[in-house]
Backbone as numpy.savetxt, mean C-alpha at the origin, in Angstrom:
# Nx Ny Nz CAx CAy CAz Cx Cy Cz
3.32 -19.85 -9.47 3.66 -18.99 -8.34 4.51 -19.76 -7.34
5.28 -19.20 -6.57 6.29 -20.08 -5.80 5.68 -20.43 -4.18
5.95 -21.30 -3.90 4.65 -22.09 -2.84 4.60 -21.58 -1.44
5.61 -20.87 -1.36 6.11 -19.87 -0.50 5.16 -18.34 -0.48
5.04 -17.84 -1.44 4.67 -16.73 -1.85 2.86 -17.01 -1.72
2.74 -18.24 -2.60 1.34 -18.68 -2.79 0.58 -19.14 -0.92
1.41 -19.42 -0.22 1.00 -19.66 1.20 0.85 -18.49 1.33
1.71 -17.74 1.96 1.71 -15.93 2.24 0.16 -15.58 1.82
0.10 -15.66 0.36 -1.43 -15.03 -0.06 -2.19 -15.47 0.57
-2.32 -17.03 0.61 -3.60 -17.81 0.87 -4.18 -17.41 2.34
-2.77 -16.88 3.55 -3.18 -17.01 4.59 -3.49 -15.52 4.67
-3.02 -14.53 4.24 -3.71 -12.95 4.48 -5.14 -13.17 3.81
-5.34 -13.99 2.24 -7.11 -13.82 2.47 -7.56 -14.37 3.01
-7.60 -15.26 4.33 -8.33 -16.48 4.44 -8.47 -15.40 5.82
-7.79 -14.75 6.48 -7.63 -14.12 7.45 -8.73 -12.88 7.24
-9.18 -12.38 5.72 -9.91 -11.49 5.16 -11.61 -12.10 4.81
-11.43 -13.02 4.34 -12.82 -13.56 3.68 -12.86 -14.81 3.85
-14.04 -14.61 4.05 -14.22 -16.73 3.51 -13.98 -17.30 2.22
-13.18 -17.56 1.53 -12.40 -18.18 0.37 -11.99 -19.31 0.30
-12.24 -20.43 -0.51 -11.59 -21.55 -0.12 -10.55 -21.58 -0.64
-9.19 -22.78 -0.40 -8.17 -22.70 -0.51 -7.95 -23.08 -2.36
-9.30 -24.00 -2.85 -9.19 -24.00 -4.44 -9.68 -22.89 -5.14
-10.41 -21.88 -4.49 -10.40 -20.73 -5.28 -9.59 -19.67 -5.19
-8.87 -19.67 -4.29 -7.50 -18.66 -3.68 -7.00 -19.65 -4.85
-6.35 -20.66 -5.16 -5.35 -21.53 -5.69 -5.91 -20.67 -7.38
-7.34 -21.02 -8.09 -7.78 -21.00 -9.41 -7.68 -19.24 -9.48
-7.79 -18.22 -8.44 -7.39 -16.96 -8.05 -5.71 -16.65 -9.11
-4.97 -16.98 -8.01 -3.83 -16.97 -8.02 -3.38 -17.56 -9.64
-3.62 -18.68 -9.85 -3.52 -19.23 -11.11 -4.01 -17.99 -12.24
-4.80 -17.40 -12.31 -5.15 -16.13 -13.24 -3.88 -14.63 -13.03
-3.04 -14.71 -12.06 -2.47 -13.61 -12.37 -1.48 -13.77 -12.68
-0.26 -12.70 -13.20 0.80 -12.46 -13.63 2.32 -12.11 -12.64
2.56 -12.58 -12.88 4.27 -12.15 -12.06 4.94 -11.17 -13.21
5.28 -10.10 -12.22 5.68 -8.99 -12.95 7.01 -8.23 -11.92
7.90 -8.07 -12.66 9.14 -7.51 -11.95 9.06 -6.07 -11.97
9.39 -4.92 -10.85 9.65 -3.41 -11.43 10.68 -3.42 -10.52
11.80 -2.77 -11.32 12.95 -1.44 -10.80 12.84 -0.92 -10.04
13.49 -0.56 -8.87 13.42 1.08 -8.17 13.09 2.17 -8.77
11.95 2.72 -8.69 11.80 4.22 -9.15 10.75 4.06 -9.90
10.61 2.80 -10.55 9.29 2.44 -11.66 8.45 2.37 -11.69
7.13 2.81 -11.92 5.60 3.33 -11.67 5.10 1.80 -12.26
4.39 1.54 -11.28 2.93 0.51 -11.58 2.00 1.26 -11.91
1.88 2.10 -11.52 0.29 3.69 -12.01 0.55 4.31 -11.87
0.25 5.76 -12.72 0.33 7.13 -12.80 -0.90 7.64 -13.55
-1.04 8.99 -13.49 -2.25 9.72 -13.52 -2.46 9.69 -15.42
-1.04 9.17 -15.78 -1.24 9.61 -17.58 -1.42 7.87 -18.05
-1.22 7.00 -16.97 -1.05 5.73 -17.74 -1.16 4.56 -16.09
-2.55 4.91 -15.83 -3.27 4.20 -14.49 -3.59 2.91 -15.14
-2.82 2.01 -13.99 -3.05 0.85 -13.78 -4.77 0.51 -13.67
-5.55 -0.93 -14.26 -6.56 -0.86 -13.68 -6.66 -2.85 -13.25
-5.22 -2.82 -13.17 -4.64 -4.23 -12.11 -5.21 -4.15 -10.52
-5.20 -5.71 -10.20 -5.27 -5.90 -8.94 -3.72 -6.65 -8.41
-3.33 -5.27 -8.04 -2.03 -6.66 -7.38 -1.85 -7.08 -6.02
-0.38 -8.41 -5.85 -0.62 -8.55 -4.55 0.96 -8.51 -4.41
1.44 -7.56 -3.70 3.35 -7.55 -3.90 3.77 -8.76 -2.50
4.75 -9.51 -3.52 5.27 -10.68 -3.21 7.05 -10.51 -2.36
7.27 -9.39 -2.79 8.73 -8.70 -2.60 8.31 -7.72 -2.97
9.27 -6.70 -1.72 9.44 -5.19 -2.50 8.23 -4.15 -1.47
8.49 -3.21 -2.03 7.65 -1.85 -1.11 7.68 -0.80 -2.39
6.48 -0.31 -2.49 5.71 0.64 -2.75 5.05 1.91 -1.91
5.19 3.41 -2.65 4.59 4.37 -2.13 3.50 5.24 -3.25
2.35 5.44 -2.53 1.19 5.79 -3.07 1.30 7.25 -3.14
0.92 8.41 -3.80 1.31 9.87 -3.60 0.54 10.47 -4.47
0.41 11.63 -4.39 -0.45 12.58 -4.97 1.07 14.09 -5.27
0.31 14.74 -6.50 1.35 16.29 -6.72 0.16 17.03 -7.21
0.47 18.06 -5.68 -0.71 19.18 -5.99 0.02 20.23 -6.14
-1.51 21.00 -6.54 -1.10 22.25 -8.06 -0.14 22.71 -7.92
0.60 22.82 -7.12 2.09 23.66 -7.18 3.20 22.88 -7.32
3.01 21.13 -7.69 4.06 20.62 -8.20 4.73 19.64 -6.59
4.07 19.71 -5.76 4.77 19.23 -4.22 4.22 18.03 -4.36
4.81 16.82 -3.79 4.46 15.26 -3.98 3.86 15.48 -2.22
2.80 14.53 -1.93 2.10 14.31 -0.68 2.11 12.25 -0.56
2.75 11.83 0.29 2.68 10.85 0.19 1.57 10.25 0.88
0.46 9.11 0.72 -0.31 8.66 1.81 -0.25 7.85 1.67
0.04 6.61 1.43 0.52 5.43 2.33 1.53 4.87 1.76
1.93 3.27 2.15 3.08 2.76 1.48 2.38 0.96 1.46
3.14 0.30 0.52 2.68 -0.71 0.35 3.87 -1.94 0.49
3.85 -2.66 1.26 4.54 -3.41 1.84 4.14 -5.46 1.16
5.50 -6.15 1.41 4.66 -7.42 1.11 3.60 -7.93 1.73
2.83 -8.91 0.95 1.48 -9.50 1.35 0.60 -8.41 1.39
0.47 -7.53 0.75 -0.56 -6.33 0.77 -1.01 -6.58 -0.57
-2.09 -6.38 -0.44 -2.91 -5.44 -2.03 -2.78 -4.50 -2.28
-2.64 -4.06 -3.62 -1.98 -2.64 -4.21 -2.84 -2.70 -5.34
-3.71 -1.49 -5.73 -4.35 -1.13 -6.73 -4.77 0.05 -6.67
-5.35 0.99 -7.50 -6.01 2.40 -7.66 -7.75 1.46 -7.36
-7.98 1.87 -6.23 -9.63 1.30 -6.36 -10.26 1.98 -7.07
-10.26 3.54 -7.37 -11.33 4.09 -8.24 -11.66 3.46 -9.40
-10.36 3.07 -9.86 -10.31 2.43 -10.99 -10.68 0.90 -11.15
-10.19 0.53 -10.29 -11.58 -1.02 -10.04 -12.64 -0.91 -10.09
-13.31 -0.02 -9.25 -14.79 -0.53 -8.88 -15.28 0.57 -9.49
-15.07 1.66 -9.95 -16.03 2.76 -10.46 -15.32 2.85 -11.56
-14.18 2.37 -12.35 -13.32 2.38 -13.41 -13.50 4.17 -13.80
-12.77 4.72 -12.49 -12.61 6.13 -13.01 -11.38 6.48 -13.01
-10.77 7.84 -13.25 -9.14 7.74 -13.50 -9.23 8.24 -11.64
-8.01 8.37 -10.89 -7.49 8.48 -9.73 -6.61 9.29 -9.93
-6.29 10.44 -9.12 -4.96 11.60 -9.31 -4.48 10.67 -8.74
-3.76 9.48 -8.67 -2.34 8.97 -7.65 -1.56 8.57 -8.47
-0.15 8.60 -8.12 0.89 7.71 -8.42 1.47 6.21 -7.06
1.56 5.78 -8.22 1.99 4.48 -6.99 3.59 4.10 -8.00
4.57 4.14 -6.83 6.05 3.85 -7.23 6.67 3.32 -6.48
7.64 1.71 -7.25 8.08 1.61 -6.46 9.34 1.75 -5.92
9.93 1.20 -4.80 10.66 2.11 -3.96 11.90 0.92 -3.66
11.83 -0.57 -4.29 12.88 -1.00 -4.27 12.58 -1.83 -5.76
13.57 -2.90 -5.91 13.18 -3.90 -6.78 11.85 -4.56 -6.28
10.64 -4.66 -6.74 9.72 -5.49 -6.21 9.64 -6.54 -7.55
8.42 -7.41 -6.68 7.69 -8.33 -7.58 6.33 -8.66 -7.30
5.53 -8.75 -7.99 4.00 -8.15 -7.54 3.92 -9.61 -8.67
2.32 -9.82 -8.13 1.48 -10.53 -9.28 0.13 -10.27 -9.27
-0.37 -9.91 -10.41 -1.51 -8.72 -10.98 -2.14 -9.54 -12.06
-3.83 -8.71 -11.75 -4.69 -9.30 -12.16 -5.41 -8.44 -12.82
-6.18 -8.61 -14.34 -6.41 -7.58 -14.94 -7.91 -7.13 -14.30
-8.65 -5.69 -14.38 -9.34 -5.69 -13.44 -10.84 -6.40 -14.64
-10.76 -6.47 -15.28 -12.17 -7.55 -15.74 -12.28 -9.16 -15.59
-10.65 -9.52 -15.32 -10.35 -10.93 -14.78 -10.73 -10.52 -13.05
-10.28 -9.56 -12.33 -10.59 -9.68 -10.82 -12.35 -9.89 -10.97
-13.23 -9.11 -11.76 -14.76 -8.53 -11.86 -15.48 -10.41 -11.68
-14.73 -10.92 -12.91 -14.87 -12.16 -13.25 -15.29 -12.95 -11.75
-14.51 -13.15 -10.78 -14.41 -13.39 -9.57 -15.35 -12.92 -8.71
-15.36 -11.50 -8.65 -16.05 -10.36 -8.35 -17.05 -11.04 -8.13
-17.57 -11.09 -9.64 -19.14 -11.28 -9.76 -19.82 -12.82 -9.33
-18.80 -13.67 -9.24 -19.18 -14.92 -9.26 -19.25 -15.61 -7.87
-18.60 -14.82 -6.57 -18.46 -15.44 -5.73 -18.87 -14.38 -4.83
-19.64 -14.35 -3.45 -20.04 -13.35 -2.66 -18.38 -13.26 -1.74
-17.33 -14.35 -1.70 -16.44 -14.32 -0.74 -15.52 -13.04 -1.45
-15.40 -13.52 -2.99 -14.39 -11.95 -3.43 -15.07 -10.38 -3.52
-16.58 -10.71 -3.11 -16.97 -9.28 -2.68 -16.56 -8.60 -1.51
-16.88 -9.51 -0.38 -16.04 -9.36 0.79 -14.90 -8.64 0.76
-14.19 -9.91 0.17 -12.58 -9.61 -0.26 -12.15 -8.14 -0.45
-12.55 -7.36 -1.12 -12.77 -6.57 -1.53 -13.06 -5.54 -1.00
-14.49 -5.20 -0.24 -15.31 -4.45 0.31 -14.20 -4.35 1.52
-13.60 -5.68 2.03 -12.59 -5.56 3.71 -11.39 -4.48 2.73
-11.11 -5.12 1.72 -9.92 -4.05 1.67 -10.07 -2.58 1.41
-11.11 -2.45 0.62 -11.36 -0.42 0.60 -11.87 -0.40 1.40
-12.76 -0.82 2.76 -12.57 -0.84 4.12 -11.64 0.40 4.81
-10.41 -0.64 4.80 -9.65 -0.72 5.54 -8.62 0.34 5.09
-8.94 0.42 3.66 -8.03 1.77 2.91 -8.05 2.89 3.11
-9.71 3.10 3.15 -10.86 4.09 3.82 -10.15 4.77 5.31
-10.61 3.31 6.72 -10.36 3.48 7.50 -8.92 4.33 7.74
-7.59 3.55 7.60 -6.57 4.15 7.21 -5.97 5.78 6.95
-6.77 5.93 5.68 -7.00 7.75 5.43 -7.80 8.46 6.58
-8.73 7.46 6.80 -9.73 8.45 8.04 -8.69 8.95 9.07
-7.97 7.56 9.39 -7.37 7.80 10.97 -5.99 8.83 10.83
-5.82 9.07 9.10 -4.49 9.87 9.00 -5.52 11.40 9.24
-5.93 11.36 8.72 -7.05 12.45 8.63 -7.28 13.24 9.92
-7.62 12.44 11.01 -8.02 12.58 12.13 -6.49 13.23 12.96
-5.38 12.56 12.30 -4.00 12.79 13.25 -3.45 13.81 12.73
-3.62 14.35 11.56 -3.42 15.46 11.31 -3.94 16.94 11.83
-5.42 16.23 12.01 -6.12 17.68 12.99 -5.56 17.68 14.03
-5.60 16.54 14.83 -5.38 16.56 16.64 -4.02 16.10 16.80
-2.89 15.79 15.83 -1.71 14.89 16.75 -0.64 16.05 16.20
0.30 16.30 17.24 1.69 17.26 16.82 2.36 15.94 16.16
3.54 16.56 15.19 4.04 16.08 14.74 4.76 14.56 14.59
5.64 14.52 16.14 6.10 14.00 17.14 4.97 12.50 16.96
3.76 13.12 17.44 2.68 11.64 17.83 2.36 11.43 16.36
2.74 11.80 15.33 2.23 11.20 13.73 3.44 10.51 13.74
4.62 10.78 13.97 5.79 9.81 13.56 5.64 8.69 14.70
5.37 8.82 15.83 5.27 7.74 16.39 4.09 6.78 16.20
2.93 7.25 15.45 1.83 6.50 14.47 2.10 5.79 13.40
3.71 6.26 13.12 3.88 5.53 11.54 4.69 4.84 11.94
5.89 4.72 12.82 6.81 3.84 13.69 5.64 3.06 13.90
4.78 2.86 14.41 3.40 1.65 15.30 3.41 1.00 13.93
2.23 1.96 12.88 1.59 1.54 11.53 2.57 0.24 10.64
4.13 0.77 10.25 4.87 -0.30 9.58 6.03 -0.77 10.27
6.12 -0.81 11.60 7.15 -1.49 12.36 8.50 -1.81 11.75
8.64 -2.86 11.61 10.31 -3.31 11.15 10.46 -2.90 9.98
9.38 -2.49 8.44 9.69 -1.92 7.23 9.84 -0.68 7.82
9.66 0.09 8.38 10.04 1.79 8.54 11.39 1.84 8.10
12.29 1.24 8.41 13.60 1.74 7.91 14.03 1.22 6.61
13.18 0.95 5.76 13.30 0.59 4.84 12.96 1.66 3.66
12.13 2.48 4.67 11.42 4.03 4.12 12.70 5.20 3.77
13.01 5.83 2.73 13.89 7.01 2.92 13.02 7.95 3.53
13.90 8.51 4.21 13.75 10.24 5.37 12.94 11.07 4.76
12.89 11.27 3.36 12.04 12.50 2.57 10.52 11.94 2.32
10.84 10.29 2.06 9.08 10.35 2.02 8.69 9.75 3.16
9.18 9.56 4.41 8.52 9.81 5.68 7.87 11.02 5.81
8.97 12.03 5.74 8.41 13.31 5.89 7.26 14.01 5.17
7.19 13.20 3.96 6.35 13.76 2.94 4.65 13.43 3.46
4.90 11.77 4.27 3.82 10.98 4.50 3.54 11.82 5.97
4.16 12.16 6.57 4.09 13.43 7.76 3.71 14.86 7.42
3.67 15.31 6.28 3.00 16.52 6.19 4.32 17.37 6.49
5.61 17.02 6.89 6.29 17.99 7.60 8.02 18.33 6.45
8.56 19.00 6.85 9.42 19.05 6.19 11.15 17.90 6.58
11.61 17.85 6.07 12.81 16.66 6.14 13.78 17.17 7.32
13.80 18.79 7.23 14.51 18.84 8.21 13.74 18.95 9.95
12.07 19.04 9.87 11.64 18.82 10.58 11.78 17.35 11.35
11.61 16.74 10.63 11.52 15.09 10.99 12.90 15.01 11.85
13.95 15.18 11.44 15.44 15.08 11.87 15.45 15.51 13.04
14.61 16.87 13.70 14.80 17.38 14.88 14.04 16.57 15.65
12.47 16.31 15.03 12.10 15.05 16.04 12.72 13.80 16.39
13.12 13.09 15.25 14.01 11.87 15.85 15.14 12.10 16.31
16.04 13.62 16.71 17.09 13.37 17.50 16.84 14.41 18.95
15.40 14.13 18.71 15.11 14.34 20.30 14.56 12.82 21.10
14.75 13.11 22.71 14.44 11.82 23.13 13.35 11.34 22.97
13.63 9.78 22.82 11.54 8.82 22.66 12.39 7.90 22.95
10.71 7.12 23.28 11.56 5.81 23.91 11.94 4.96 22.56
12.70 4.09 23.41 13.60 2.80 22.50 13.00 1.97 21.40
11.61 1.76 21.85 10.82 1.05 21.30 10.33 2.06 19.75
10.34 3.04 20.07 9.77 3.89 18.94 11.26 4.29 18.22
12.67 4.34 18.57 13.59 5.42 18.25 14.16 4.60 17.10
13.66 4.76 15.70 14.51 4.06 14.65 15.23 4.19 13.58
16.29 4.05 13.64 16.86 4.24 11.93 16.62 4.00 10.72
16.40 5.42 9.93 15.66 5.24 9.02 16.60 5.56 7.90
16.52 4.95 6.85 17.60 5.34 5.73 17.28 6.58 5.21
């Protein structure tokens, strides 16, 4: 792994769990470096991933297509993040999601009976773990919550907060998608006034 990349990791888990830096190292040493394309699925509902990854480069979007064929986006996955279908980790069940990604990335993934391996052997990668569907949890809750109570307007300025300087890295349609709203909706909100701090160009 490149020592650059391998720091990055070491310091988001160490920031997560108590881990020492030779088992983050014997961690890391078990997974794979794997390249995808723009547009190229790490998981889908016919052929789900049951990897643990950690994207090193690159951005990812998580999404669902309900019964009438409409894509719903809920979140996006950015570097130094973990990216996996948890159902499929920890309850090894299938998950309606697709996860795609959205530029050239590079991820390095761990098979999920090599993550279990860990899992089982150390109380720090339970943690590990438990903080991140946590926090995945939390996440959906608080979209959950902004959908009942926030106009439109205050969800885009939640997702401007949520991924700061990657937002414009996002195309316009799956903002909107991750907004619940339509593309040409979004357009009328951002070319109405907000402040500076929130007002950004988005590809």
């Amino acid at each position: 792994m490149d020592k650059n990349v391998s720091l990055n990791f070491k310091e988001q888990i160490k920031k997560i769990a108590e881990i020492s830096e030779g088992q983050i190292e014997d961690f890391f040493e078990a997974t794979t470096k794997v390249l995808y394309k723009k547009n190229e699925y790490f998981s889908t509902i016919k052929n789900q991933s049951t990897s643990v990854a950690f994207i090193a480069k690159g951005l990812f979007r998580v999404y669902i297509i309900d019964l009438e064929g409409n894509e719903a986006t809920l979140n996006f996955r950015i570097e130094n993040m973990p990216m996996s279908s948890y159902g499929a980790i920890i309850l090894n069940e299938t998950e309606p999601v697709y996860i795609q990604a959205l530029e050239n990335s590079e991820i390095y993934e761990i098979s999920r009976s090599k993550f279990l391996e860990f899992w089982q052997g150390d109380n720090g990668w339970k943690t590990l773990l438990q903080k991140i569907t946590e926090l995945d949890c939390l996440q959906l809750r608080r979209r959950e919550f902004s959908f009942l109570l926030d106009d439109a307007k205050t969800r885009y300025i939640n997702f401007l907060n949520d991924y700061g300087k990657h937002a414009n890295r996002i195309k316009l349609r799956y903002v909107a998608s991750y907004l619940g709203i339509t593309s040409e909706a979004l357009s009328r909100i951002r070319s109405a006034p907000m402040k500076a701090s929130f007002d950004k160009k988005l590809t």
